[in-house]
C-alpha positions as CSV (number, residue, x, y, z in Angstrom):
1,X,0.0,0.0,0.0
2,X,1.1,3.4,-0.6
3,X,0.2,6.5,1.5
4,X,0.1,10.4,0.1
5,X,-1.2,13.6,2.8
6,X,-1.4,17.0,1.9
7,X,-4.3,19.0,0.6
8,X,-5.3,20.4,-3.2
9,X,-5.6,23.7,-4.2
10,X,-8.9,24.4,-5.9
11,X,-9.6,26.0,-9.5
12,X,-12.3,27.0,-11.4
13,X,-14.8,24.0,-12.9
14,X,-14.8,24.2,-16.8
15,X,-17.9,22.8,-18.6
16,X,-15.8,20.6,-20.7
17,X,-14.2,18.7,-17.5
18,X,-17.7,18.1,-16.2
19,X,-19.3,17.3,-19.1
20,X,-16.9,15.4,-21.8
21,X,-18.3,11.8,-21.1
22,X,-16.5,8.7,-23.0
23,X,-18.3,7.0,-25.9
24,X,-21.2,5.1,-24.4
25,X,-21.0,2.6,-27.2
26,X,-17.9,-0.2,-27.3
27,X,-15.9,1.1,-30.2
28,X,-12.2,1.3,-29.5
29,X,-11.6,3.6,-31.9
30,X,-13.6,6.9,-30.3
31,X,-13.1,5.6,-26.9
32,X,-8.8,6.1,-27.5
33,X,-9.4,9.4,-29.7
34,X,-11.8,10.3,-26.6
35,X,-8.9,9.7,-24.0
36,X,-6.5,11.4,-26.2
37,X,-8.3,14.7,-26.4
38,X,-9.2,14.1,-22.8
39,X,-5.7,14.1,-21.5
40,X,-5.1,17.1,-24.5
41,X,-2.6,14.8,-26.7
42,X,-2.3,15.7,-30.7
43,X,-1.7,12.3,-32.9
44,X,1.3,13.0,-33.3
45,X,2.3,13.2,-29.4
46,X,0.3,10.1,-28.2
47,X,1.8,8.2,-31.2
48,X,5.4,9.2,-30.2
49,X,5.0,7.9,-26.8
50,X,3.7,4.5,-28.6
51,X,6.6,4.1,-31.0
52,X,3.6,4.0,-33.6
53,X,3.0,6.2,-37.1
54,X,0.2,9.0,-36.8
55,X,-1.1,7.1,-39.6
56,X,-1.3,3.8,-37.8
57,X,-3.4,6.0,-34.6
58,X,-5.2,7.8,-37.2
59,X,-6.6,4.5,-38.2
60,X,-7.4,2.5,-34.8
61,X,-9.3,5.8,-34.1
62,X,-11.1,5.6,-37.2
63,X,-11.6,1.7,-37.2
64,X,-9.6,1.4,-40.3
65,X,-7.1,-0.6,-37.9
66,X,-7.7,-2.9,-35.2
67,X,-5.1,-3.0,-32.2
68,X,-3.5,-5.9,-30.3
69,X,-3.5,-6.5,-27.3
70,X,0.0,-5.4,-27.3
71,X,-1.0,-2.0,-28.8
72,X,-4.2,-1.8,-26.3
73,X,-1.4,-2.0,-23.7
74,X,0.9,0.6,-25.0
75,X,-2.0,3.2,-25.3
76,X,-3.4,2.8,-21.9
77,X,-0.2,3.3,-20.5
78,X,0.8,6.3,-22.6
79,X,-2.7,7.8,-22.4
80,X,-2.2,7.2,-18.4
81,X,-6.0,5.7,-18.2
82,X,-7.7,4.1,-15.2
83,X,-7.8,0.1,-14.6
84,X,-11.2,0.6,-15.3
85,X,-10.8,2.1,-18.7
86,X,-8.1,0.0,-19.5
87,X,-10.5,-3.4,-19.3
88,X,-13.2,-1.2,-20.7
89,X,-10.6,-1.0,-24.1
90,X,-9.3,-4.6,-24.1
91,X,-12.9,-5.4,-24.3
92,X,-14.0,-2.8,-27.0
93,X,-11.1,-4.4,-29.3
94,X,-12.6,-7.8,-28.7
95,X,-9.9,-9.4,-26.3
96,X,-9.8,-10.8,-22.5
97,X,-9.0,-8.1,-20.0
98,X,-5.8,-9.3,-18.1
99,X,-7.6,-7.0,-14.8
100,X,-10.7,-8.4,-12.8
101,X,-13.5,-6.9,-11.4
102,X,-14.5,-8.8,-8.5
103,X,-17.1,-7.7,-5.6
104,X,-15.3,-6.3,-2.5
105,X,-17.3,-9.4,-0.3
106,X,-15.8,-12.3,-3.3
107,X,-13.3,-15.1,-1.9
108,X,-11.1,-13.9,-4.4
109,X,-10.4,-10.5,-2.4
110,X,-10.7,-12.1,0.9
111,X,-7.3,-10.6,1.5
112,X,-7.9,-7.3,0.8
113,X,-11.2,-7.3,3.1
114,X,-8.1,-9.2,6.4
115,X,-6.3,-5.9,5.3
116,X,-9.3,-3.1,5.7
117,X,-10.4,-4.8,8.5
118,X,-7.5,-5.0,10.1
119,X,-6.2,-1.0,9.6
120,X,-9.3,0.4,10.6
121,X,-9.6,-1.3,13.7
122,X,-5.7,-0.8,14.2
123,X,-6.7,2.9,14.1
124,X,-8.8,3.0,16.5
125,X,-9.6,5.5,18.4
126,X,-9.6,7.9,15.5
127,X,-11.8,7.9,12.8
128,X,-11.0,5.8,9.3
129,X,-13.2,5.2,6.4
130,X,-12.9,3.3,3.4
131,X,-14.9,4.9,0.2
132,X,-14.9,3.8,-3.4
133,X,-14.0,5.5,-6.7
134,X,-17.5,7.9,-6.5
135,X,-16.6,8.5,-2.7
136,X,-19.6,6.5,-1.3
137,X,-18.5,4.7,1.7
138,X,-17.4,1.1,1.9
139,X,-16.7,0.7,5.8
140,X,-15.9,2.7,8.9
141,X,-14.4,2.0,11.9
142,X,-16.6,2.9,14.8
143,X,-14.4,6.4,15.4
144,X,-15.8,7.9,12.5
145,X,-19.7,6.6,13.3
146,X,-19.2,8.2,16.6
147,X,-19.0,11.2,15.0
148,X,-21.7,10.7,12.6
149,X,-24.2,9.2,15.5
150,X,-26.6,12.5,15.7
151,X,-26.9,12.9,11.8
152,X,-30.3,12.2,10.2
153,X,-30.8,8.9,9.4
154,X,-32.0,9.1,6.3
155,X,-28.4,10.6,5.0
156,X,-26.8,7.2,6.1
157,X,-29.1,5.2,4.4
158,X,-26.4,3.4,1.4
159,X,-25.3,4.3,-0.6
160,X,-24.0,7.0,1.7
161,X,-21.4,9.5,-0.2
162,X,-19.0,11.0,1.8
163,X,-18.9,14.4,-0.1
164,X,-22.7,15.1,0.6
165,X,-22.1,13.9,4.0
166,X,-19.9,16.4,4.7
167,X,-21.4,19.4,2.7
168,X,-25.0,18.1,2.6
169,X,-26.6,21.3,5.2
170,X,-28.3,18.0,6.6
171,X,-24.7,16.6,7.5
172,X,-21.7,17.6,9.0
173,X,-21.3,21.3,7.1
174,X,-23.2,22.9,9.9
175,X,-20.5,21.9,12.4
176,X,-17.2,22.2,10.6
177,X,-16.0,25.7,11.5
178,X,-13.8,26.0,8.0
179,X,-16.1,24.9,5.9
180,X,-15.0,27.3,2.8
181,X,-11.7,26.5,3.6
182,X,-12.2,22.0,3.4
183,X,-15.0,22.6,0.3
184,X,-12.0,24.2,-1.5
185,X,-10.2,21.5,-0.7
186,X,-12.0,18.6,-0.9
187,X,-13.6,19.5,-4.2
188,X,-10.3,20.3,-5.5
189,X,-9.5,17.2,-5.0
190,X,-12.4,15.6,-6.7
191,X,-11.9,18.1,-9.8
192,X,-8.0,16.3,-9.6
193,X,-10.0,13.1,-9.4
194,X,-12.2,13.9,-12.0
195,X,-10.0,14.8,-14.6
196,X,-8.0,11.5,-14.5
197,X,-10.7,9.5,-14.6
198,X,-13.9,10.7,-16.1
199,X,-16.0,9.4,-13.8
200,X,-19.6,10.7,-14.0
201,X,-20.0,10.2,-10.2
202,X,-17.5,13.1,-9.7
203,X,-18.9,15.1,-12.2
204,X,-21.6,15.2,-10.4
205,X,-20.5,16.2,-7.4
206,X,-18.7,18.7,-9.3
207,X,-22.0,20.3,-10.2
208,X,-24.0,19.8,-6.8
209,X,-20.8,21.6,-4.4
210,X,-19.4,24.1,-6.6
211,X,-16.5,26.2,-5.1
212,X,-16.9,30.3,-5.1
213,X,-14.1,31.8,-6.7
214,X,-13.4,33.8,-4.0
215,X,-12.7,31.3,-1.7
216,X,-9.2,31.2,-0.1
217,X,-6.4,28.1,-1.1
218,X,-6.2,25.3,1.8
219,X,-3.2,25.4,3.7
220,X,-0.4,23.5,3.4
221,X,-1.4,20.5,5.0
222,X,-5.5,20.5,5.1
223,X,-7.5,20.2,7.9
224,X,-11.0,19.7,9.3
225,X,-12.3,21.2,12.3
226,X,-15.2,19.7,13.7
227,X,-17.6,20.7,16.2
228,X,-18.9,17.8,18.9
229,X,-21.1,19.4,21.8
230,X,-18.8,22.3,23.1
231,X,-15.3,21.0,21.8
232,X,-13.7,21.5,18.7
233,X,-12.0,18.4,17.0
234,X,-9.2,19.5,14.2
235,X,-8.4,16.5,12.0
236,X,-5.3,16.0,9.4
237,X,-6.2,13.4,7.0
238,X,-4.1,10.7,4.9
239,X,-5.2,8.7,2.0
240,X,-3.6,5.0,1.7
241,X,-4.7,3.2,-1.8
242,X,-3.5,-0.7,-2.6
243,X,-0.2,-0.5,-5.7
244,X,0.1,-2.5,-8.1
245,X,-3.4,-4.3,-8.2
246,X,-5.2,-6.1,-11.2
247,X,-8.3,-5.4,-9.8
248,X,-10.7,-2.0,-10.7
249,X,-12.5,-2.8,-7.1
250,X,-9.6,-2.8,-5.2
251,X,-7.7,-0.1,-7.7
252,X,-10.4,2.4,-6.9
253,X,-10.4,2.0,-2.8
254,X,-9.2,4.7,-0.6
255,X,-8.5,4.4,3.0
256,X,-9.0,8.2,4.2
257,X,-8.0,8.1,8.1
258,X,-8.3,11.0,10.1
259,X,-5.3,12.2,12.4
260,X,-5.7,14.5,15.9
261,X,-4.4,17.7,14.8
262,X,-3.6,18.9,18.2
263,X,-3.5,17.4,21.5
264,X,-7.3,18.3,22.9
265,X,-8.6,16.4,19.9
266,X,-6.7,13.5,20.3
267,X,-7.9,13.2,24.2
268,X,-11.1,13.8,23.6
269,X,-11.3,11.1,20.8
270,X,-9.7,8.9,23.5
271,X,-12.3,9.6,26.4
272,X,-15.3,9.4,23.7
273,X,-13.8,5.6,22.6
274,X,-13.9,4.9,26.4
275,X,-17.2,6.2,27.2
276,X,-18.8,4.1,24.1
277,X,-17.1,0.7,25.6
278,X,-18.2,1.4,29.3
């Protein structure tokens, strides 16, 4: 597993990034000339980093040309394109994907499930979720319910997204105290999101919390202050993601664990843990 911290500094939302969807039908072809214009590539650039002709491109975008599963290779690694996307144009050309796409809950992932299990009950007594490439929530440890407990039930009802959880006026916005301040950030980060993988889900959310212009860039290292009763929690946050899988379920899980920013956070978290086991 890999870890990354640090916060995203937001931008203004173009209608193209929210909008330019990938061909809906399976033709190889558009769905490479989509991903080349989508990561703003010429021919001539994308087929440099292939070691192919323009001409030869020219024609697997056109259909003139059908690619190998070599080729299919080569362009998903010089076009940079999700695991999803990637078994999304093996199958368009007509070949077996060499990735899965198993169910979180399938034998064949039982592994990953002993690992998720195990780190969010290792980080215990702070809060840990696991969410999935649309940000709806996977698991939790029971840090982060505690501090969802008083929320509506009707906003935990699954599929629960984290993003509307937090800036739903239903959810948690009303008690973060830098709320401009995380929005910036945490949409930034979906626009970053976004833009590598095209995923509608994002887009949407894209839409639904749009960022004023005027609002100020994150710090260097984000945070989230949080209301509970009369304290004020501040959170840091890391994001851990499993390397080098073949799977697009597993590829697309993010472990976000939160951190006690200072030390009254992390003993209240402690004395809430030990007042929920008594």
């Amino acid at each position: 597993m890999s870890v990354t911290t640090g916060s995203v500094t937001s931008g203004s939302v173009t209608s193209g990034s929210v909008t330019d969807e990938a061909p809906t039908r399976d033709d190889v072809g558009a769905l490479v000339r989509h991903w080349r214009e989508r990561r703003r590539l010429s021919q001539q650039a994308l087929s440099d980093r292939c070691g192919v002709s323009t001409r030869h491109l020219s024609c697997i975008e056109t259909g003139k040309a059908h690619p190998s599963p070599a080729m299919i290779g080569q362009l998903s690694e010089a076009l940079d394109v999700p695991l999803r996307v990637q078994r999304r144009l093996y199958t368009a050309a007509g070949f077996v994907p060499d990735a899965s796409e198993l169910p979180l809950g399938s034998p064949g992932l039982a592994q990953v499930n002993a690992a998720i299990e195990l780190i969010l009950a290792g980080h215990e007594p702070y809060p840990a979720l696991v969410i999935d490439g649309g940000w709806d929530l996977v698991a939790a440890n029971d840090a982060a319910y505690r501090l969802l407990a008083d929320l509506p039930g009707e906003l935990l009802e699954p599929p629960v997204n984290v993003v509307r959880l937090s800036l739903d006026p239903r959810g948690l916005a009303p008690r973060i105290v830098n709320l401009a301040e995380w929005q910036a950030g945490i949409m930034g980060r979906i626009r970053h999101e976004h833009e590598i993988s095209g995923d509608a889900r994002l887009a949407a959310l894209l839409v639904e919390f749009p960022v004023p212009a005027t609002a100020a860039a994150p710090d260097i290292v984000l945070t989230v202050r949080l209301r509970a009763g009369d304290d004020v929690l501040s959170f840091l946050t890391t994001t851990t993601v499993f390397g080098t899988t073949r799977d697009v379920t597993v590829a697309e899980l993010a472990i976000e664990a939160l951190y006690p920013a200072d030390p009254a956070t992390r003993d209240q978290l402690v004395a809430l843990a030990s007042s929920s086991s008594a």
